[in-house]
LOLO-136222 format. One record per residue (C-alpha): x, y, z. Coordinates in steps of 0.25 Angstrom, whole numbers, padded with zeros to 4 digits, always signed. Example, Ala and Ser with C-alpha at 12.3 -4.5 7.8 and 13.67 -1.06 7.14 Angstrom:
BEGIN
+0049-0018+0031 +0055-0004+0029 
// end
This chain:
BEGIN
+0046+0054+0008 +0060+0052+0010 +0071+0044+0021 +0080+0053+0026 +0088+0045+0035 +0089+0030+0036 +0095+0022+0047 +0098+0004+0047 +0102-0002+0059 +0106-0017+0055 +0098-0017+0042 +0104-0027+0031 +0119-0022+0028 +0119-0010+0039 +0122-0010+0052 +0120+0006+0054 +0117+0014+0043 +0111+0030+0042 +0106+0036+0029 +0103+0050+0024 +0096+0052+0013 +0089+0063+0004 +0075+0064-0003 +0080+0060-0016 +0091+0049-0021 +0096+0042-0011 +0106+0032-0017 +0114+0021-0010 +0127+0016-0019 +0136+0005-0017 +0140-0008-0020 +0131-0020-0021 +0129-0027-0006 +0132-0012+0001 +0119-0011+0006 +0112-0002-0004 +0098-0011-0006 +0098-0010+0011 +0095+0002+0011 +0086+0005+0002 +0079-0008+0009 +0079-0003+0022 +0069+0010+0018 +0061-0001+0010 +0061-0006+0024 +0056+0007+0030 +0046+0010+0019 +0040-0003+0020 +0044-0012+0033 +0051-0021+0026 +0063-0025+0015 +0062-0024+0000 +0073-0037+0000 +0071-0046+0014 +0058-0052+0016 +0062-0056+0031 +0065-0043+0041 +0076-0051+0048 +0084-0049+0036 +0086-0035+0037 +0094-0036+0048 +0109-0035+0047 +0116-0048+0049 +0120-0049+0065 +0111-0040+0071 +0094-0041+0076 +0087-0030+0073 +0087-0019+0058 +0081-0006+0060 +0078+0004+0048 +0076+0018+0052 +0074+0031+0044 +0068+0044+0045 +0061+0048+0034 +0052+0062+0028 +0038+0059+0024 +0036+0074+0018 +0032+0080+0031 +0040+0075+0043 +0051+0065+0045 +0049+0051+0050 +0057+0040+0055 +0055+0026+0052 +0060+0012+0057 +0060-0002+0055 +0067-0012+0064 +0067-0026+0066 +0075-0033+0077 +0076-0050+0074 +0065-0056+0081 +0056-0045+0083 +0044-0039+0074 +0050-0028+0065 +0047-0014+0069 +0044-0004+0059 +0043+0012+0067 +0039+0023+0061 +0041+0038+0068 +0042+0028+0081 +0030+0021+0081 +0030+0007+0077 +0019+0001+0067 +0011-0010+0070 +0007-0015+0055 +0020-0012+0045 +0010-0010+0034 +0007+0004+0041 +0020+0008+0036 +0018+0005+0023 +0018+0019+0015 +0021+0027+0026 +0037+0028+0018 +0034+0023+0005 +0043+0017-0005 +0046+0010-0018 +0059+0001-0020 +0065-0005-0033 +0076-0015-0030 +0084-0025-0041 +0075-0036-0035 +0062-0027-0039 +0062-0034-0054 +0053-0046-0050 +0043-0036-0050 +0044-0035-0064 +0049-0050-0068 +0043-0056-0058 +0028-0061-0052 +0016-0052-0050 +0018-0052-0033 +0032-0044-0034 +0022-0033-0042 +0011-0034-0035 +0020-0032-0021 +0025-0020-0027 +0011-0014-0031 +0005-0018-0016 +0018-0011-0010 +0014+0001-0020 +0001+0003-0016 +0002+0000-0001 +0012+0012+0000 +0001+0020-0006 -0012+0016-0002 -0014+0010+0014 -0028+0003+0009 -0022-0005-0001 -0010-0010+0009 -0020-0012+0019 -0030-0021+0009 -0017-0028+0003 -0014-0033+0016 -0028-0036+0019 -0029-0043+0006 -0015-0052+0008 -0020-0056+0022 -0034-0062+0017 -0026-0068+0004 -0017-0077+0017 -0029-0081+0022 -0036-0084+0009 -0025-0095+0005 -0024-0101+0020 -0039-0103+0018 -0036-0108+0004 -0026-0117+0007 -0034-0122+0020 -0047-0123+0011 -0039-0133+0001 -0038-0145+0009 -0055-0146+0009 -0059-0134-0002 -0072-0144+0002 -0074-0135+0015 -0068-0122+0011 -0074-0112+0019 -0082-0103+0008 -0085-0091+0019 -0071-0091+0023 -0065-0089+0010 -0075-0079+0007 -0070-0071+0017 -0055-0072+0010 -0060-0068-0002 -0069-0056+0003 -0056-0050+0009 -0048-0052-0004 -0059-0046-0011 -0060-0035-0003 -0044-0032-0002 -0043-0037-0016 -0052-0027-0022 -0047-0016-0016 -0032-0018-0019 -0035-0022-0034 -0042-0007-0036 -0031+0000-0029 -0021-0008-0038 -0027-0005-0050 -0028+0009-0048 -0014+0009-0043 -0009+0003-0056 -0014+0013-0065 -0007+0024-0059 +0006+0016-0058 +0004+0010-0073 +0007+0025-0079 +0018+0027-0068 +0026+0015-0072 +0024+0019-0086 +0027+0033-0083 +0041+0029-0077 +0046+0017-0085 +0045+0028-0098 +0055+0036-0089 +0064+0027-0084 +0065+0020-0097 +0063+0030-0108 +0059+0020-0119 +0046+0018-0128 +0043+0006-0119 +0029+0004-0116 +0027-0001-0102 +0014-0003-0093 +0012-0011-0081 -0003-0014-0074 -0011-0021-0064 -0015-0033-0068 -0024-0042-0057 -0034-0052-0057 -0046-0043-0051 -0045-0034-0064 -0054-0045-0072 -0061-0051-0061 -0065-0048-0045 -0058-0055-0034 -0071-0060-0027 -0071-0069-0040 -0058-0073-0044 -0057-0079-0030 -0069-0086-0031 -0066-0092-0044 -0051-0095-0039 -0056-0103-0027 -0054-0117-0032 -0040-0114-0037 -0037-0107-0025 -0040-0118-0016 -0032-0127-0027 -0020-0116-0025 -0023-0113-0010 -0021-0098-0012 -0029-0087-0019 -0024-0086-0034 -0031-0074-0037 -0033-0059-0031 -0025-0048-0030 -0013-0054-0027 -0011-0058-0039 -0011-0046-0046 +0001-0042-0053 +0007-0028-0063 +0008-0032-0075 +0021-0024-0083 +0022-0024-0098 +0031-0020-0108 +0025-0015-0121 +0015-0026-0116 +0025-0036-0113 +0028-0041-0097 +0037-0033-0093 +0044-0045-0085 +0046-0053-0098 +0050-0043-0109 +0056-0033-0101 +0072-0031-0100 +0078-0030-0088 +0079-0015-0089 +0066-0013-0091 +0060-0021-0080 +0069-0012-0069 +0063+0000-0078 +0048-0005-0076 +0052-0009-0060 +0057+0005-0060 +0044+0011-0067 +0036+0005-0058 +0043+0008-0045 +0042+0022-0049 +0029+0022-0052 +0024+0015-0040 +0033+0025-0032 +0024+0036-0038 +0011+0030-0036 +0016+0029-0022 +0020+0043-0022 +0007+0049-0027 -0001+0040-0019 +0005+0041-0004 +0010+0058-0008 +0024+0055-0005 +0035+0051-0010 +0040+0037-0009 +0055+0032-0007 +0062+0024-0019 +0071+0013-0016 +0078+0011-0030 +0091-0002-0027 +0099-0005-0038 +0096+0007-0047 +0103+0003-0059 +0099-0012-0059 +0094-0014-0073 +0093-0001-0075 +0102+0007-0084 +0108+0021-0081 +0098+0028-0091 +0087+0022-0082 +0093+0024-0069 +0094+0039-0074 +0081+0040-0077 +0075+0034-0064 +0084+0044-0057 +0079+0056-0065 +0063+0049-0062 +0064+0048-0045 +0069+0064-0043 +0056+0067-0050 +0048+0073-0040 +0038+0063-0037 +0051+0055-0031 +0057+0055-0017 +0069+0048-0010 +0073+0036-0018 +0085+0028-0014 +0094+0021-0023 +0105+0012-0024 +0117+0007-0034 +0128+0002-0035 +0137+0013-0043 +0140+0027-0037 +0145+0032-0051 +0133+0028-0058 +0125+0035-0046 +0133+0048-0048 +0130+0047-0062 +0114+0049-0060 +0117+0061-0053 +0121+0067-0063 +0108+0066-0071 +0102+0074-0060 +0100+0067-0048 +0096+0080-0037 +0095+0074-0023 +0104+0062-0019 +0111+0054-0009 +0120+0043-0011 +0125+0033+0000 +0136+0024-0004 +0135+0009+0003 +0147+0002+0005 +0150-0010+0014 +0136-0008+0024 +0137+0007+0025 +0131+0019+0016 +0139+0031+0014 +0133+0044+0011 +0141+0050-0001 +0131+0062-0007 
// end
């Protein structure tokens, strides 16, 4: 799986804007502000109908104009196909693929799958269990359509179980019982199947991580990272029960699988409190990989990689190391962006094969090799 040409009308900083790129490294260089990150964001867009960075379409356009379009064609191993999202202001955002438009965007999810490591991405190591357990849904969802399928079904009764909640508060006295056990039979039956394809899931990705922080850091550090969730001790059907009273209180549903979380150690420490900053990219890095791979394996393709800001928090050595670990075979076209043309040039002479390199400057891209 691999983008061969990309086209942005009015997206972010471009006005008008063709790439070319090659099944293997592509890297954008130039300075801070040049437009790098848009690029890479604008195939996040393709891959998954929407921005890594703005939560509001609108923002994508560039400033003075009323519509964005994104357009690429792309090889998926057997033919080539062309792919598009578009939005003009106003209108409903239009997402085409080989000319014919999708009625639900989640259809197109894993059709051009990918991963993304960004700056930004460390909250998911420092911060709260939704940024992980975001990232473990986007995994699995690429991978598997049932469990996209359930984890929407499951998000949609979980809306409708707090609105009843929050109704029900005012006279719990006169909650409807037959109502509510509606809700929960839907969280239940969703619930359950999500928590056994997240569990499965995490012990494939447990030795992955494990198997790519040894190579990217080359120390005798012992790392592990697993799934931790409230349904591992007890059933759903019962921890709802047992919450009800507390969740009228709250007027929301404190237990389920939405509040599962991956839980990252350090020779058994939290990784988000005794890890150094270069470590915590390290483990974002590890696990980026290896969720790249269980993709990979799963889906029988390989996914794009979407790598901004290579050398933030992470030095050369590892910089080298990651370069030497995505021309293994089991990797496809990865983009990557930096700052520094001499430090690019510098890891191609440990071995880089098959590369591009565009340098941004001032809203434009230049190819240079």
């Amino acid at each position: 799986m691999f983008i061969k040409e990309l086209i942005l009308t009015n997206f972010k900083n471009y006005s008008s804007q063709n790439f070319s790129f090659v099944d293997g490294l592509n890297f954008l260089v130039g300075n801070n502000g040049a437009g790098k990150t848009n690029v890479l964001d604008a195939v996040h867009v393709l891959c998954f109908t929407k921005s890594h960075f703005n939560h509001v379409d609108s923002d994508l356009i560039r400033y003075g104009n009323d519509f964005f379009r994104v357009e690429a064609m792309y090889s998926n191993g057997e033919s080539d196909r062309q792919v598009s999202v578009s939005l003009l202001k106003g209108k409903k955002k239009n997402i085409v693929l080989d000319g014919k438009s999708y009625k639900k965007f989640s259809d197109h999810i894993g059709v051009l799958p990918c991963v993304m490591i960004a700056p930004g991405d460390q909250v998911i190591i420092t911060g709260g269990s939704e940024e992980r357990r975001k990232l473990f849904d986007s995994t699995l969802s690429q991978s598997d359509k049932s469990y996209l399928l359930a984890l929407l079904s499951y998000n949609e009764v979980l809306e409708q179980r707090n609105a009843f909640l929050k109704q029900s508060s005012k006279k719990p006295q006169e909650i409807d019982m037959a109502l509510l056990s509606i809700y929960d039979e839907g969280l239940v039956s969703y619930g359950e199947q999500l928590f056994e394809k997240r569990k499965h899931a995490m012990l494939e990705i447990a030795d992955l991580f494990q198997f790519y922080y040894e190579k990217l850091a080359q120390k005798d550090e012992h790392v592990t990272i697993h799934y931790s969730s409230q349904l591992i001790d007890q059933d759903l059907r019962t921890l709802l029960q047992q919450q009800l009273p507390k969740d009228l209180i709250l007027e929301y549903t404190s237990k389920g699988l939405h509040k599962d979380d991956l839980k990252i150690l350090i020779d058994n420490n939290a990784a988000k409190k005794f890890a150094s900053q270069g470590q915590q990219k390290s483990f974002l890095m590890a696990i980026k990989l290896a969720l790249l791979i269980y993709i990979s394996r799963r889906n029988n393709t390989k996914p794009i990689f979407l790598i901004d800001d290579l050398f933030d928090k992470l030095d050369f050595d590892r910089c080298k190391n990651l370069i030497e670990i995505i021309q293994e075979k089991e990797f496809g076209q990865i983009f990557l962006t930096d700052t520094d043309m001499e430090r690019i040039k510098k890891l191609f002479a440990h071995s880089v094969k098959k590369a591009r390199i565009y340098l941004v400057d001032e809203n434009e891209a230049e190819l240079m090799h």
